[in-house]
N, C-alpha and C positions, 0 to 999 in steps of 0.2 A: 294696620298701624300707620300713624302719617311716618315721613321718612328718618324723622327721629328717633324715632322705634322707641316712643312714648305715646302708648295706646289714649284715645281721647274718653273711649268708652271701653268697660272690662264687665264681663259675665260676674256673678257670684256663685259658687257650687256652696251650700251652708252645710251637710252630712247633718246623718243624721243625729249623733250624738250632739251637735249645735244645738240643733231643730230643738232635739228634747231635753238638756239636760245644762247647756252651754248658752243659751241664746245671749247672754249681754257675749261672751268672746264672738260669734258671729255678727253680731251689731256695731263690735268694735271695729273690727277687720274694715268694715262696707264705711265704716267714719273713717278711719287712714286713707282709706283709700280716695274719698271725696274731700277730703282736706289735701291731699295732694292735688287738686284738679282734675280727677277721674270720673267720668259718669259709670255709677254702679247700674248695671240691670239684673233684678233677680228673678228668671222664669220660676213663674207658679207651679208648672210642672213637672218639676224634678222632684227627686226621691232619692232613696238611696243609690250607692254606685255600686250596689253589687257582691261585693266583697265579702260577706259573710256567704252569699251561697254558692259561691267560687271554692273560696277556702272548704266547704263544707263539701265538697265536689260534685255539687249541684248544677253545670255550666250549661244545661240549656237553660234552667230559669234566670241565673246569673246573663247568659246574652241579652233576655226577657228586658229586665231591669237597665243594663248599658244599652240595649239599642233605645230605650223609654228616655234615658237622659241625652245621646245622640241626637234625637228628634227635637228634645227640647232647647237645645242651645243650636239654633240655627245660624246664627251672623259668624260671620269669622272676627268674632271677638276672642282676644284672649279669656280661657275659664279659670280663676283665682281661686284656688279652696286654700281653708284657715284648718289646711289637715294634711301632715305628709301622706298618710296613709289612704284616705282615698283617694289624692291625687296619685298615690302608686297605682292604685287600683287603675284608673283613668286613663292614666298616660302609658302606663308598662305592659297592662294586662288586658285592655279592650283589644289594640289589635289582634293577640294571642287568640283571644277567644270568636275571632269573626276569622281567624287564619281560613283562607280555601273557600269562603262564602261571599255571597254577592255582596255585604254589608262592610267588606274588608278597607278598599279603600277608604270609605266614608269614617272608619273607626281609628282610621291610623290620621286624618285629618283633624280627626277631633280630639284625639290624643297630641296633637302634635301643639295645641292650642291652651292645654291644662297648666299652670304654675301652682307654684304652694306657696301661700301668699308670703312669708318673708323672702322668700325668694324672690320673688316680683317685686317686693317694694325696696331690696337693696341693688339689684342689676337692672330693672326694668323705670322702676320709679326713679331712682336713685333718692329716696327720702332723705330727707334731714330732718333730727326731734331737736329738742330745747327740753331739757326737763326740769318740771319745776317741783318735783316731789322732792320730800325728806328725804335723807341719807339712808342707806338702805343695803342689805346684802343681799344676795341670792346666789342661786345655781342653775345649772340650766341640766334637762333632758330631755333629749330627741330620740324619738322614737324611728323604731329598724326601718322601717319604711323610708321616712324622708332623708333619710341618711345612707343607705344601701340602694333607692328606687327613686328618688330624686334627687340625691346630690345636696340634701342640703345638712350641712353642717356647720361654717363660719358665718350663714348669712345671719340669724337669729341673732349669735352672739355680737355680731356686727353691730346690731341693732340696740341692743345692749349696752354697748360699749360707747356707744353715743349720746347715753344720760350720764350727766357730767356727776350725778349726787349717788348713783348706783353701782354697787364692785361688786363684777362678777367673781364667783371660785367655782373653778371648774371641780366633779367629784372624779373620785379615783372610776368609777365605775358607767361612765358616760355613754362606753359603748355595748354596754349589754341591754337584751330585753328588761323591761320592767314584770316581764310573768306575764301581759295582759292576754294577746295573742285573741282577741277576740272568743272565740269557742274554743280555744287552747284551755284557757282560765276554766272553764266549763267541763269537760271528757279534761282535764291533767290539772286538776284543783291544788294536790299538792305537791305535783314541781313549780304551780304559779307559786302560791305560797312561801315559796322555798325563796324562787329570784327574786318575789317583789319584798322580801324583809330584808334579801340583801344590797337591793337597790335604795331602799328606804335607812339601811344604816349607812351607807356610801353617803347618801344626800344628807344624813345628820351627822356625818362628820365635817362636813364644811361650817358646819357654825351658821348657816347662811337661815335668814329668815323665813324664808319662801323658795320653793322650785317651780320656774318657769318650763312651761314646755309647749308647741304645738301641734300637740295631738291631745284632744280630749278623753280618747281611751285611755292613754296611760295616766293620765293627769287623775281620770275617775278610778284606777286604779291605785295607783302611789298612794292617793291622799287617804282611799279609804281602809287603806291597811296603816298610813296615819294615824289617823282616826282610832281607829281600832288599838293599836297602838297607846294609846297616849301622845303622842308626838306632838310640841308647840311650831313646829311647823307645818306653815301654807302651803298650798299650790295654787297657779294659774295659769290662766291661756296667755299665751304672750303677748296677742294683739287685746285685751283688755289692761293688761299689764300696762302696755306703751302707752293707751288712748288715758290711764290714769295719769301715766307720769306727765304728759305732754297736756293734759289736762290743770295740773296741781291738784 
């Protein structure tokens, strides 16, 4: 980073939840980022970060897949992912998994490199938005991860907080799971079930329009028990969120 410790160029890690289900929230993330004066680089080579065959106690294949993204992000760029969760994965759980092996240092370097992108754009960037969207309510949920495994919790709503025409309400229920838990949801369908109806009345008692979150797992959970639901309310990725409101 030059000595301002304002990267000139940053990695992009997109997960794969982006890849396949999210791509404008990962397109949005790589536009904040280039309108603040960043050069985005997104190696071709990456893939998943792992995490599903970690959690599944899969951990040689799981090193398979981390040392495969390792390899791929060679510069000592900062790595920006628009996801607490595999940035926990990255940053908490690579070195764990290379503990005792030749690969160790190299894992704990590459980890040491990982941000979760509203975190990087309110302490790293220091962004500033202008919004020019309609008045507007929401809520916000962060997911266990980037809240317990990176520290982030005020930065999102920071960011929030700086669109002049949007009130945030925080829910009663902000710091529990939403049920998703990846293959949790999967082998314990109905204690997801259970959290995510009660996460989903938490977030419909604020009244709020919409639930912002950055994490696309829970975001595809919440909404489709919405969904299911009936519920008139939305959800979105936060950096699609921003790039509209700073859009109009």
């Amino acid at each position: 980073m030059p000595s301002s410790g304002r990267p000139d160029t940053v990695y992009y890690f997109g997960t794969c939840l982006v890849d396949l289900f999210y791509p404008e929230a990962g397109l949005a993330g790589m536009e904040l980022l280039k309108r603040a004066g960043i050069r985005v680089v997104f190696p071709a080579d990456q893939s998943c970060c792992g995490q599903p065959a970690r959690n599944s106690g899969y951990f040689d294949e799981a090193r398979a897949v981390a040392l495969r993204q390792i390899k791929a992000f060679p510069q000592p760029w900062p790595i920006v992912v628009p996801s607490g969760s595999c940035a926990g994965m990255m940053k908490t759980h690579y070195p764990d998994l290379f503990e005792g092996r030749p690969e160790h240092e190299e894992a704990k370097a590459f980890a040491s490199r990982v941000f979760e992108l509203t975190d990087f754009l309110v302490n790293v960037v220091n962004i500033r938005l202008t919004d020019k969207g309609q008045p507007l309510t929401v809520t916000w949920h962060g997911s266990c991860h980037s809240m317990r495994e990176m520290g982030v919790v005020d930065q999102p709503k920071a960011l929030l907080r700086q669109l002049a025409n949007v009130t945030l309400v925080e829910n009663g229920r902000e710091k529990e799971c939403c049920g998703f838990g990846g293959t949790f949801a999967v082998r314990q369908p109905e204690i997801s079930a259970a959290m995510v109806a009660d996460k989903v009345t938490a977030l419909e008692d604020t009244k709020a329009a919409r639930v912002i979150s950055g994490d696309c797992g829970c975001l595809m959970n919440i909404t489709g028990a919405m969904g299911k639901k009936g519920s008139p309310m939305g959800g979105q990725h936060i950096a699609q969120f921003l790039l509209e409101r700073v859009d109009g």
